[in-house]
Structures are given as C-alpha cells and as structure tokens.
N, C-alpha and C positions, 0 to 999 in steps of 0.2 A: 858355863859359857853362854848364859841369857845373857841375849841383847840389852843396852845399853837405850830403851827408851824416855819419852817425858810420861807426866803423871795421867794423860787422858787416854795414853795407850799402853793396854796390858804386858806384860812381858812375854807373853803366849805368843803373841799374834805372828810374831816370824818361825814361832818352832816348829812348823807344820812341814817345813821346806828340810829344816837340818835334822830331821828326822828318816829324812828316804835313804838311809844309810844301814851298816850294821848294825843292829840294837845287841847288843852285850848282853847275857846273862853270867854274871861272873857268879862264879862257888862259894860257898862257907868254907874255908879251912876250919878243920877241927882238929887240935892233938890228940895224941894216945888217950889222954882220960877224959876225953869228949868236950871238952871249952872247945871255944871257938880260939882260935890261933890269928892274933889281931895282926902280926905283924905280917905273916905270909898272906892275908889279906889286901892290905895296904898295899902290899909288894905284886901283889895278882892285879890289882887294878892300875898299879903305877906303869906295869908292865902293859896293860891292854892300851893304855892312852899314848904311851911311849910308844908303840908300833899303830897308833894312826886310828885307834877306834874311837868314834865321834858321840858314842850314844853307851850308858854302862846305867843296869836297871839289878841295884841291891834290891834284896828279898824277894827274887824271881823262884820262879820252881826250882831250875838250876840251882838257885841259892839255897835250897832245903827250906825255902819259908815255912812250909807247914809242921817244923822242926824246930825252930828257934821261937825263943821266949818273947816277950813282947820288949824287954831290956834289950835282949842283941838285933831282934829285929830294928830296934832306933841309934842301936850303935852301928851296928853294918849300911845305915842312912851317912850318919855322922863320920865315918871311916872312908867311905868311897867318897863322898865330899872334898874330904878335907886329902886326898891321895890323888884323884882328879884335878884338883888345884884350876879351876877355871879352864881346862883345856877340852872339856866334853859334858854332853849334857848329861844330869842324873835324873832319872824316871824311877821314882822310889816304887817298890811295889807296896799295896797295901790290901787289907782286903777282912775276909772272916766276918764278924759280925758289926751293925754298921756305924753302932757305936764306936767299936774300937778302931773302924778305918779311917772315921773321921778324925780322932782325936791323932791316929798314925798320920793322915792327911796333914794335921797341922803343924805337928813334929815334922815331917819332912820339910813343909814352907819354910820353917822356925833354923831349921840346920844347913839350907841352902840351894834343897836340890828345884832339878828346873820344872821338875813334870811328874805324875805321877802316874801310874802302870795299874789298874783296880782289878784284881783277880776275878776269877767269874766266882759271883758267890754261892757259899757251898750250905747247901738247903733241899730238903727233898722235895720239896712244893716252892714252885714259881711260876706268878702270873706274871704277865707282860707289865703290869700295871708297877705293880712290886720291884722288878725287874729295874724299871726306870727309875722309881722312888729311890731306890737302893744309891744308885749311879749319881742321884742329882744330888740326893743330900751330902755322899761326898762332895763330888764338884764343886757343892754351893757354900760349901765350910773354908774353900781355898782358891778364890777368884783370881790371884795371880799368876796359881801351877795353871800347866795346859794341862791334860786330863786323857790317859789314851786306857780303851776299852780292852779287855781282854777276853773273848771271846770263842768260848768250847762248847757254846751247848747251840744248836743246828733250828731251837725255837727261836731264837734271836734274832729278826729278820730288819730290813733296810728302814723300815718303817719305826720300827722302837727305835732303832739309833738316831734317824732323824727326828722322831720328836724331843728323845735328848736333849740332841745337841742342839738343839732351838729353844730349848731351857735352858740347857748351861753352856753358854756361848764359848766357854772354855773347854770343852770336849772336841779335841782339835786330832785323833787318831785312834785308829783301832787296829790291834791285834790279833789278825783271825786265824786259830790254831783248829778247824774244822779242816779233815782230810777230802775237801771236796771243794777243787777249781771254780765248778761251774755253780756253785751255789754262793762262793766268796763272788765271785763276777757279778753275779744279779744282785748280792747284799748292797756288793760299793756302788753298786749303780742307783737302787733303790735308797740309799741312804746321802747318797754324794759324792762321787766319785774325785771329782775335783774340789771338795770343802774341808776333806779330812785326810791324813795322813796313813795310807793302807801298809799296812806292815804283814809281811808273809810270817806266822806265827809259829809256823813246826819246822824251822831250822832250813838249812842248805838243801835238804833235797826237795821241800816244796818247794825253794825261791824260784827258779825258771821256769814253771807251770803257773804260780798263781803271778809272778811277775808278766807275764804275757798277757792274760788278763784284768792287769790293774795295781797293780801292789809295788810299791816304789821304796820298799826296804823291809830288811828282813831280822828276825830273830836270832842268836845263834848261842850255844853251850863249847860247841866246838872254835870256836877264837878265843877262848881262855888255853887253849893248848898251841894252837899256830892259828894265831891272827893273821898271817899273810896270806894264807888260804883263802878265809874269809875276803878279806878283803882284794882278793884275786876275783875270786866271783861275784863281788859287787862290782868291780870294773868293768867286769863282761857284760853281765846284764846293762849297767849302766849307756856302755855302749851298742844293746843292740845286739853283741858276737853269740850268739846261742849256742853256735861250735863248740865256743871255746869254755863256754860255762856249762857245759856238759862234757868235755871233758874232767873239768874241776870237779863237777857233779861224781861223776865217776874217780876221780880220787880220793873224793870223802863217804862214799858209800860204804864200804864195809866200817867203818867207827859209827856212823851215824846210823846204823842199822840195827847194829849192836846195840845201840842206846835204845831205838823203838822195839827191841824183843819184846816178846811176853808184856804187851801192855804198857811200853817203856819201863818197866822193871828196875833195867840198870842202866836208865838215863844218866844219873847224877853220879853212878859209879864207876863207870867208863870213863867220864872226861877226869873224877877225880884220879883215877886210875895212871891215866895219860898224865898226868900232871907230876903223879911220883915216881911212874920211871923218869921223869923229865927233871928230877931234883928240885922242884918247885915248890911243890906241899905235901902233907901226906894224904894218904888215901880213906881214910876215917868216913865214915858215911852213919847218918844215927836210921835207928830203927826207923819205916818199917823199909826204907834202903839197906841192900847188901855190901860188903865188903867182894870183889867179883874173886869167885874160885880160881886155884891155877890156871888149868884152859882158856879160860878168856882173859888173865892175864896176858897170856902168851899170844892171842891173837892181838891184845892191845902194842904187845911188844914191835910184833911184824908191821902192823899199821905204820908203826913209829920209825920205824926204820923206813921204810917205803919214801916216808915223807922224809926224812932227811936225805934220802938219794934224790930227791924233789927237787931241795932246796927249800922246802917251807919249814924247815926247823931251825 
C-alpha cells in the first residue's frame, strides 16, 4: 500500500501517518513435523487484512524470528507480500548480525515490502556509538523502505534516536517495547515527538498509558486471533474515549497476561493456542517455546468463549 509518488520524493515520506494504527505481528504456522505451514500462513494474513488491519510485520518475535532459518525468514517477507496484495503496509522484520540484516534489508526492498521493523541487536557489549552504526548501515543499504526502531534496551535514549534519524532520513518510527510510560515520554520528546512514528511496543495493555503520553499506534499478537478487538481499542483511543478502552483493556487482560507470564514464556504459545481451538492453524511452537499444558489450555478455552459472547469472534 506505498504511495504512489514521483522520483525526487521517497516513498517513505507519507508512511509515518498510516502507521498510527495496529501494527500486526502475525505467527509462523508450523506443521506437526516442524516446516513452516505456508498455506495457513497466507491464510492468517489474508485473514488479518480482510478484517481491516492496515500494518502486518513478518519476522516479528510473534513470528518466532529467532527460530526460522534465514530461507523462511525471506519467504514469510515474500508470503505476506504477496497474501496482502497492496491492501496494507509490510514492515519486514530484520535484524541479528549486521551483515545479515542488511542483505535481509535488501530482500525485503527486492519482494515489495514498505518498511522495515530492525530488532534491538542482540550483543552483550553496546556502545551508543555502535548502537547507531548498527541502525544506519541498515538504513543506508535501503533509502526507499522507511525504517522503524525497535526498541527494549532503556540505554537507548532520545538523543541516539535523533542523531540517527538525521543520518538516515528514512528512520521514520520507533517501536518502544520498555515497560515504562514516563521514560518512552521524555525518549519521544527528546528525539521527536512529531518527526517520527511512536508505536506502543508491548501490545493492548500498554496502549492507553503510553497512548496518553505520545504513542499514536500500537503493536499487537493478539489480532491474529480477533482483530476486532484490536481494532476496537484503536477506535477508542483514536478518539480520546479512555472509558471505553479500558473497558476493552480489561477484556483482553487475562490472554495478554498469560502471554507476559514468566518473562513472556508463552507469549507465541498462547496466541498460537487461540488460534487452534479457533480451527485456524495448529499450535506447534519450536524450541526454546512451549507447546502450553492442559491448564492454560483450558484457560485459553474460557478466554475464547468470553469473547464470543462478546461478539469479537
């Protein structure tokens, strides 16, 4: 769904705006003997864009990125692509070492998608200086994609993002997955508040707290199961009704809770969970995710139920 510009303006430059929306993390389907399951993929994303979601980001943690080979990671680009069909934008995720993100950077440009999702990199030693290096030489490999930061480590401050993104003019959003309101407030402020695209990073139950303070669209795992949901409590917030997005807030609390147990544990195995009592895909999750025990089964069951007396299923 990138605009339709001439050759002296990027194709970035309006994504900043159709980005304050639900940002999708859709799943891996996997079969019983661990492949990835292409066609219930296609069918999960056909399904997310069919009910209205504007933003869908292959090789997200949702997605089990740090699971899949570097083959399926360019195929789950190429799959959501081409199952999107021009109706939403694709923010590939990429990420790991920075050779390989750049060459993934390019593979993305190369198969269509609009924007790319840069995971926080995973290194035991990070300077600010490095930090940046890391980010630009992406950026600078694919001047067309717009570029949004994903952001989990709390060093990361307003000041590295702004000199970024006044290197690579294409760093048009960030992703702030830090469980603390008032430290994403001072970041957007200190980096830009109005230049870049603030996305609430840890799903539905930060969106109304860090929305209050700045953040004009949100993450989510849980609209691969009822995107109406989702897309309930972007209306609210969109307009202002707090009420009414904390009521929602409190309809998705116990599944989204479940997901953040134990260190998010069984983030990626709860929603796929939801998804196969829901006859959608199965529930296969690769090591070092669980398949969830009976018990939380069964609590994923009453969730599911709840929400069909809802209406959101």
């Amino acid at each position: 769904m990138t605009a339709v510009s001439d050759a002296a303006t990027p194709p970035w430059v309006d994504l900043r705006a159709r980005l304050a929306t639900v940002v999708a993390i859709p799943v891996t389907p996997f079969a019983p003997d661990g492949t990835v399951d292409w066609d219930g993929h296609a069918a999960l994303i056909r399904r997310l864009v069919e009910d209205g979601v504007e933003a869908v980001t292959p090789n997200g943690n949702t997605g089990e990125f740090y699971t899949l080979s570097e083959s399926e990671k360019r195929r789950a680009v190429e799959s959501t692509v081409e199952a999107v069909a021009g109706r939403a934008e694709v923010v590939a995720g990429v990420g790991l070492d920075m050779a390989s993100a750049v060459e993934a950077a390019k593979h993305a440009a190369g198969a269509g998608a609009s924007a790319l999702m840069v995971h926080q990199p995973v290194h035991p030693y990070r300077s600010a200086e490095g930090w940046i290096e890391y980010h630009r030489a992406i950026a600078d490999a694919v001047p067309d994609l717009g570029v949004i930061l994903y952001i989990r480590d709390e060093r990361v401050t307003g000041e590295h993002i702004a000199t970024l993104a006044g290197h690579s003019l294409n760093v048009i959003g960030v992703k702030y997955a830090i469980p603390d309101p008032v430290r994403f407030a001072s970041v957007a402020r200190d980096a830009g508040l109005d230049s870049l695209a603030w996305i609430a990073g840890l799903a539905e139950l930060s969106a109304p707290g860090y929305w209050a303070v700045g953040a004009t669209g949100f993450t989510s795992g849980l609209v691969n199961v009822a995107p109406r949901l989702s897309a309930a409590l972007l209306e609210a917030l969109r307009g202002g009704d707090f009420a009414k997005a904390m009521l929602l807030w409190e309809t998705v609390r116990e599944f989204e809770q479940l997901r953040a147990a134990d260190a998010s544990a069984d983030n990626v195995s709860v929603v796929k969970e939801a998804l196969a009592q829901l006859g959608l895909v199965g529930r296969e999750v690769r090591p070092p995710s669980r398949v969830l025990p009976g018990p939380l089964r069964d609590r994923i069951a009453v969730v599911l139920d709840q929400w069909r007396e809802g209406g959101w299923l």
